[in-house]
Backbone as CSV, one residue per row, in Angstrom:
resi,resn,N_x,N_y,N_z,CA_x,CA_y,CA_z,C_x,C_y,C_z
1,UNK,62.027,76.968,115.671,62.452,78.331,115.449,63.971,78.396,115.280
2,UNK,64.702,77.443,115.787,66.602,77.511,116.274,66.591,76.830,114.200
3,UNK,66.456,76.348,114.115,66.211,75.479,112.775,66.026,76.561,111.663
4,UNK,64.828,77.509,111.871,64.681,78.731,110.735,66.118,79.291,110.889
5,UNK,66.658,79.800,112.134,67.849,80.617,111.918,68.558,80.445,111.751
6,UNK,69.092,79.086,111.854,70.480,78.273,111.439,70.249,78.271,109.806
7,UNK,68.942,78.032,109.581,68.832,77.641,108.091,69.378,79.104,107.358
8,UNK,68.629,80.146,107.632,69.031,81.261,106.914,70.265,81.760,107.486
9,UNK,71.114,81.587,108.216,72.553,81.625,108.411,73.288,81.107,107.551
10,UNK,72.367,79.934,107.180,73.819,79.205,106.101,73.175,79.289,105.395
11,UNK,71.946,80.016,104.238,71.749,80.253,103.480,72.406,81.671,103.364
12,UNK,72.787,82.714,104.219,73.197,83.792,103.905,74.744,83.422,103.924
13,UNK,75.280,82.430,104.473,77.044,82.061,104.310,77.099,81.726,103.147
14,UNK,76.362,80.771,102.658,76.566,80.180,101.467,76.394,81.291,100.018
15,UNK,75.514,82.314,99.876,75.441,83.224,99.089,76.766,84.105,99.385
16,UNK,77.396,84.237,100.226,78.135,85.003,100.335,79.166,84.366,99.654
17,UNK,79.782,83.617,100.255,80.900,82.655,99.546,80.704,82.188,98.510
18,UNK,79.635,82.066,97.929,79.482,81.885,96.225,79.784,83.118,95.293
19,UNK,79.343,84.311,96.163,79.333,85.915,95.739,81.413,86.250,95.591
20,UNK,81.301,85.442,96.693,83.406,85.611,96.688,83.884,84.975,96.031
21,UNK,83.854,83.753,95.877,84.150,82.666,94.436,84.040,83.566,93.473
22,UNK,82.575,84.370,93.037,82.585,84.308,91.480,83.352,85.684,91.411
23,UNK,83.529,86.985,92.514,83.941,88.116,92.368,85.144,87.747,91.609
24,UNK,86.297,87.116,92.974,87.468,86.376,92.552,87.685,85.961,91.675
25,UNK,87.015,85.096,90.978,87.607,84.615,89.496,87.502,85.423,88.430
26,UNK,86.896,87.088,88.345,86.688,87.554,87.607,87.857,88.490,87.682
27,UNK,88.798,88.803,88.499,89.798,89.278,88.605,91.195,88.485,88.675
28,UNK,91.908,88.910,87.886,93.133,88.100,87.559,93.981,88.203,88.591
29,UNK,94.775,86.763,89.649,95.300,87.060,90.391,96.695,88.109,90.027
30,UNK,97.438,88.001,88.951,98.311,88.605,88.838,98.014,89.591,87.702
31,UNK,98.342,90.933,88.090,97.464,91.627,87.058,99.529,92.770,86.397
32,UNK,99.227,93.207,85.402,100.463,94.462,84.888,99.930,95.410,84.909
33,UNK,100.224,96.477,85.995,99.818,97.505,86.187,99.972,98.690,84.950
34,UNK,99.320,99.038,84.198,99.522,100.120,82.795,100.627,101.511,83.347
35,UNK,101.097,101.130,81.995,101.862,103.068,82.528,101.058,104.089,82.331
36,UNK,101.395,105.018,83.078,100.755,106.172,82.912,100.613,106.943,81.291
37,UNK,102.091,106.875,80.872,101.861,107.613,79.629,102.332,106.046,78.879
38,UNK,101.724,105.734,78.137,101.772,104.674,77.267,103.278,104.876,76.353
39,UNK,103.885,105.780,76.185,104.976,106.003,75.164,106.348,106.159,76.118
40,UNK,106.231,105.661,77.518,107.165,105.964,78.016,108.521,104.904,77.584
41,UNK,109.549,104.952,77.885,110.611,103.898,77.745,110.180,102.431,78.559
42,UNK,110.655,101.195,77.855,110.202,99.753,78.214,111.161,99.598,79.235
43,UNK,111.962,100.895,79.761,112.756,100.052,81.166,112.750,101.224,82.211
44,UNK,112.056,101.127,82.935,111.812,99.923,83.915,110.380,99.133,83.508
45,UNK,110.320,97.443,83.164,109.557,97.244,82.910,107.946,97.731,83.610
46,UNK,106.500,97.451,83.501,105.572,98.027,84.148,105.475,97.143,85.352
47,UNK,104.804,97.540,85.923,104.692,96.915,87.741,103.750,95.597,87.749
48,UNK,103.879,94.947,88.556,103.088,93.669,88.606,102.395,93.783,90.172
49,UNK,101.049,93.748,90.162,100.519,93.664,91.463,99.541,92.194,91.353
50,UNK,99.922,92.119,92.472,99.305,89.977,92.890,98.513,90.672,94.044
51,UNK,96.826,89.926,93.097,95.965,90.167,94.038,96.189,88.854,95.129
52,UNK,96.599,87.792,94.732,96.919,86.668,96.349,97.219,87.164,96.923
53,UNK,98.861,88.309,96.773,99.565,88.589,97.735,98.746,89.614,98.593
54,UNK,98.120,90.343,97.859,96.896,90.919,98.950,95.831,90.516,99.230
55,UNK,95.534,89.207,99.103,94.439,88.934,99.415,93.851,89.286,101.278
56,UNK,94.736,88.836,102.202,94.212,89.163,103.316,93.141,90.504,103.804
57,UNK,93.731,91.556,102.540,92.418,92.713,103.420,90.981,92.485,102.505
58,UNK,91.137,91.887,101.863,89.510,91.789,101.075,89.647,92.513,99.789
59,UNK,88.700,92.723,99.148,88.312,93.252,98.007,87.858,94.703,98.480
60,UNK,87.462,94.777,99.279,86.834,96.218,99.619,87.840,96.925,100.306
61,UNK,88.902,96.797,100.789,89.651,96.981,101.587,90.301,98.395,99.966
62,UNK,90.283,98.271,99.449,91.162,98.753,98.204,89.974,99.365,97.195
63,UNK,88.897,98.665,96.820,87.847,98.966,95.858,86.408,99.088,96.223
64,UNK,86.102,100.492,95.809,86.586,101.489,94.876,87.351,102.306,95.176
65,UNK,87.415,102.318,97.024,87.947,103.658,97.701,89.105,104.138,96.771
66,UNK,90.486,102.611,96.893,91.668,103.174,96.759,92.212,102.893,95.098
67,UNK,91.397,101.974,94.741,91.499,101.643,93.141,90.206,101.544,92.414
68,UNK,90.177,101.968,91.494,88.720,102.012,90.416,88.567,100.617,90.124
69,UNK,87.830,100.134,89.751,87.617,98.543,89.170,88.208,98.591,87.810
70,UNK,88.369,99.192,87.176,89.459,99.468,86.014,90.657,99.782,86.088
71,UNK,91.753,98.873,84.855,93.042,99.208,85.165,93.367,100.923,85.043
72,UNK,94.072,101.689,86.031,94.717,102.843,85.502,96.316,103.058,86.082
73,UNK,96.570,103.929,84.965,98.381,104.237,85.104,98.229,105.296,86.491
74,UNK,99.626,105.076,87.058,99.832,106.052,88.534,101.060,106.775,88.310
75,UNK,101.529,107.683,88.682,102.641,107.825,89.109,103.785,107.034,90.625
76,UNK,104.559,107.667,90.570,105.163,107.657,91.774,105.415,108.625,92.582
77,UNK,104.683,109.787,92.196,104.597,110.958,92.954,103.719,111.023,93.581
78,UNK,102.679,110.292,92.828,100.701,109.823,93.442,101.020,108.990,94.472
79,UNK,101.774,108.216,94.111,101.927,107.101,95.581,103.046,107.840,96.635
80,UNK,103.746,108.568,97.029,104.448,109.344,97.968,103.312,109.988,98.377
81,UNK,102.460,110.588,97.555,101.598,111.335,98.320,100.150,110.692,98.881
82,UNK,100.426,109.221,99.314,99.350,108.122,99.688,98.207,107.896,98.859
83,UNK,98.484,108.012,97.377,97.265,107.240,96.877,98.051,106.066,95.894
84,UNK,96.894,105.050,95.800,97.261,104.032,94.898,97.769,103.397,95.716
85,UNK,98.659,102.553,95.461,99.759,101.763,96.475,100.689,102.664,97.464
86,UNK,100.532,103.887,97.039,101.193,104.461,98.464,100.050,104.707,99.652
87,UNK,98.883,104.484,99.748,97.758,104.231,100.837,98.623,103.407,101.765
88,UNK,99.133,102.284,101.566,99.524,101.440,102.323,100.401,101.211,102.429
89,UNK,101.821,101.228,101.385,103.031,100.946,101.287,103.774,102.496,101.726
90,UNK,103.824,102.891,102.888,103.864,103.887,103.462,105.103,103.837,104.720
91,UNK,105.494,102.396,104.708,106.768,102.465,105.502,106.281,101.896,107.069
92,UNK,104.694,101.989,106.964,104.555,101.831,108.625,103.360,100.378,108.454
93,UNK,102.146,100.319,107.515,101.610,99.391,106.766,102.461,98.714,106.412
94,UNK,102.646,98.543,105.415,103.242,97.579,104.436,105.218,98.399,104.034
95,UNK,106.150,97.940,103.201,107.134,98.366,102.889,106.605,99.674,102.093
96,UNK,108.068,100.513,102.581,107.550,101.942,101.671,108.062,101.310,100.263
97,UNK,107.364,102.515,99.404,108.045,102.434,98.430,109.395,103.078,97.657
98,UNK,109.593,104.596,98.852,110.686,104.840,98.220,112.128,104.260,99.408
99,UNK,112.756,103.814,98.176,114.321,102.871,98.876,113.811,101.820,99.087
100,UNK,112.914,100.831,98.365,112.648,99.854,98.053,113.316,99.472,96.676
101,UNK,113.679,98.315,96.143,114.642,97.946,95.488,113.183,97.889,94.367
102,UNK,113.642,98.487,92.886,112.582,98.861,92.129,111.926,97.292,91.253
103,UNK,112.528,96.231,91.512,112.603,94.955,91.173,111.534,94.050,91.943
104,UNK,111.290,94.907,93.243,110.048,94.326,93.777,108.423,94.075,93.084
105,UNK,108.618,95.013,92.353,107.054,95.858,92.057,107.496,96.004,90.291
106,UNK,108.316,95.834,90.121,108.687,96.286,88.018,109.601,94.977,87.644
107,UNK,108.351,93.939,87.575,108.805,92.444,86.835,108.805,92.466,85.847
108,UNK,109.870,92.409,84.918,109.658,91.828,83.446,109.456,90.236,83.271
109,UNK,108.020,89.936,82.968,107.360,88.828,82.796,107.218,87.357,81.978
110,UNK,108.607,88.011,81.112,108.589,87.414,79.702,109.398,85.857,80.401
């Protein structure tokens, strides 16, 4: 009986971690966040978010709650008012974003 449950333990670890492998590779660790209005001026370049660098809270931690599975443009008024990357980058989580040096988050990639 100890044998059935060990077995389906690591049959349910192993589906899982195959399920995280393939999620993961289907998302680009480093992704360019879109502008909101597509015609805006090329400076400040668009934002760069690294899913490594967040990797610690998970995939669910962020999706769908706090991001759609599709890229979309934000403001910075949306994020002061805690959505998008201001959920977390809130000064007490993670670094705020306003009086953060704008070079953190707006890489020109080239």
């Amino acid at each position: 009986m100890r044998t059935v449950a060990w077995s389906r333990r690591g049959a349910v670890a192993l589906v899982t971690l195959a399920s995280s492998i393939a999620v993961g590779a289907a998302f680009p660790a480093v992704l360019r966040i879109p502008r909101r209005d597509p015609h805006a001026a090329a400076f400040p370049p668009s934002a760069l978010f690294s899913h490594r660098t967040h990797e610690s809270f998970g995939c669910y931690a962020c999706h769908p709650s706090t991001f759609p599975q599709a890229l979309a443009g934000f403001s910075h008024e949306e994020m002061r008012a805690g959505k998008f990357c201001g959920r977390c980058h809130d000064g007490r989580t993670a670094f705020a974003i306003p009086g953060a040096s704008c070079a953190r988050c707006h890489v020109d990639a080239h």
